[in-house]
Each structure stands twice: as C-alpha cells, then as structure tokens.
C-alpha positions, 0 to 999 in steps of 0.5 A: 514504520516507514511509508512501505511498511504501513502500506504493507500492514494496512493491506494485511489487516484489511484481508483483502485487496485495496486500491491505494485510495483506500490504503491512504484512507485506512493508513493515514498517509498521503495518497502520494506517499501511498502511490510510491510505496506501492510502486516501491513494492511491486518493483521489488516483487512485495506485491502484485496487481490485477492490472 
C-alpha cells in the first residue's frame, strides 16, 4: 500500500475529516509523506479541503 493509499484508508476509517497531522498520527507515516500524498490527491480531485 503506497503513501496515497493509507492516507486514503486512514481517512475513511476514521468517518470524518483529519489534518494531515492526525493522518500521520493514525497512519504511521511521516508527516512529510502524508503532505505529499495529500497533495497528490487533491490534484487529482481524490479529495477536497476547506481551505
């Protein structure tokens, strides 16, 4: 499972939405890792923030 994928699972298991702080947190990935993939998947319309 790569780095986009576990952001992915993560954020569905938890049910509601995360920061990518918590993501690492409940992941086990690297913050840095998780700041990529979440931009990956926002570029690619996977996800969508607030902000």
């Amino acid at each position: 499972m790569d780095a986009k994928e576990k952001v992915l699972a993560t954020m569905k298991e938890a049910g509601q939405p995360l920061n990518a702080g918590k993501i690492a947190e409940l992941s086990g990935l690297d913050r840095k890792e998780v700041d990529a993939a979440m931009k990956q998947l926002k570029a690619e319309g996977a996800i969508v923030s607030p902000v």
